[in-house]
VMD Tcl script that draws the C-alpha trace (Angstrom):
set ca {
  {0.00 0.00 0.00}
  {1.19 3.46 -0.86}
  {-0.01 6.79 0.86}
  {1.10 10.12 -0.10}
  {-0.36 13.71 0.75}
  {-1.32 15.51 -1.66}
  {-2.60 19.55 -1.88}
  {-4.50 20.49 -5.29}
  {-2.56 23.91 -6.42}
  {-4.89 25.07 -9.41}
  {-6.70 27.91 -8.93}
  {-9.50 26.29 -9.88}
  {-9.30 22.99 -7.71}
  {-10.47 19.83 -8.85}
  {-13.71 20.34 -10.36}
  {-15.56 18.99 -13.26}
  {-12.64 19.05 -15.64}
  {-9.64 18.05 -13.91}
  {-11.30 15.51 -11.99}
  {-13.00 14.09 -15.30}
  {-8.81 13.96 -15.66}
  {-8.31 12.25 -12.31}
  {-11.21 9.48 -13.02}
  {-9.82 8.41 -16.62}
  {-6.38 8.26 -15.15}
  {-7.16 6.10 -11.96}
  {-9.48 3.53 -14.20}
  {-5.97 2.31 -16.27}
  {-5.28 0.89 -13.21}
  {-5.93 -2.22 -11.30}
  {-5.52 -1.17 -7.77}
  {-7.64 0.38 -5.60}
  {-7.81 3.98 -5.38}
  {-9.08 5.91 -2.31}
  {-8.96 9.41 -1.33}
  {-9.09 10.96 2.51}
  {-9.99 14.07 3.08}
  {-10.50 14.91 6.63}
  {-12.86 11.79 8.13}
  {-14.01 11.09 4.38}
  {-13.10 8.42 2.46}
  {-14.22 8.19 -1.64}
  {-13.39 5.57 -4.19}
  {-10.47 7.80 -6.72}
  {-12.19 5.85 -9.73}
  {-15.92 7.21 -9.07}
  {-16.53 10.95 -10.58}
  {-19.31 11.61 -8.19}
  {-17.70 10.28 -5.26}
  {-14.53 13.03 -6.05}
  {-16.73 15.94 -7.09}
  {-18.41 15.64 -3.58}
  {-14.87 15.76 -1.37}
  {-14.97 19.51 -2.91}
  {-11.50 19.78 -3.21}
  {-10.91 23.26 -3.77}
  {-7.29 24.89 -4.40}
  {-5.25 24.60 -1.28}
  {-7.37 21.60 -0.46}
  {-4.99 18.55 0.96}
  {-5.94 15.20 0.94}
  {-4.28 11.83 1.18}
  {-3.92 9.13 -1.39}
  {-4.39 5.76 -0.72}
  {-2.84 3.15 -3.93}
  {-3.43 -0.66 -3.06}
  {-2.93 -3.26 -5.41}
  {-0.76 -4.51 -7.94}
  {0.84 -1.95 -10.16}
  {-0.22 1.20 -7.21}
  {3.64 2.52 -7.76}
  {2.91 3.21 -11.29}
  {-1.03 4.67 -10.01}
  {0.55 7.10 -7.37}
  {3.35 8.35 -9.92}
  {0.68 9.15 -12.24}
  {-2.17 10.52 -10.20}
  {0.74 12.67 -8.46}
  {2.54 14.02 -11.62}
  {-1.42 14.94 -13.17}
  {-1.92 16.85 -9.78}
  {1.77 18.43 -11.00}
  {0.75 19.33 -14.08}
  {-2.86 20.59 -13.14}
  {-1.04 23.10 -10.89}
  {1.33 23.89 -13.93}
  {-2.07 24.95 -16.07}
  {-2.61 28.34 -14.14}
}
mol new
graphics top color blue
foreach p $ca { graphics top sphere $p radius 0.5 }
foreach p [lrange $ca 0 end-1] q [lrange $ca 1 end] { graphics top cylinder $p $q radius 0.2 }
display resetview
């Protein structure tokens, strides 16, 4: 299992777009996906489930990668929340 703490740095946060982003990376993946976000926990593969977290810019949350190929998950979710912040 893999954790890593993340903070969305777009002005925008993560909201229909960017997230739409998130959902079609995490699905190439086998493992599970989870995000945390104070004393929530939502599926990282479920659109709805991520819009409602309302992750706003600033917002930090933790990312939870379990499962077979969750190194190559957690580089990839982490480098799009990299390159989302690089879009400003």
């Amino acid at each position: 299992m893999i954790t890593k703490e993340l903070v969305i740095n777009n002005k925008t946060g993560l909201h229909a777009r960017p997230a739409a982003l998130w959902v079609q990376t995490a699905g190439r993946y086998q493992s599970s996906i989870r995000l945390v976000k104070s004393e929530r926990e939502v599926d990282g593969k479920s659109l709805l489930a991520l819009l409602s977290l309302g992750l706003s810019a600033g917002s930090a949350f933790r990312l939870v990668v379990n499962g077979p190929d969750e190194a190559e998950a957690a580089d990839a979710l982490t480098a799009l929340v990299a390159e989302l912040a690089q879009e400003q």
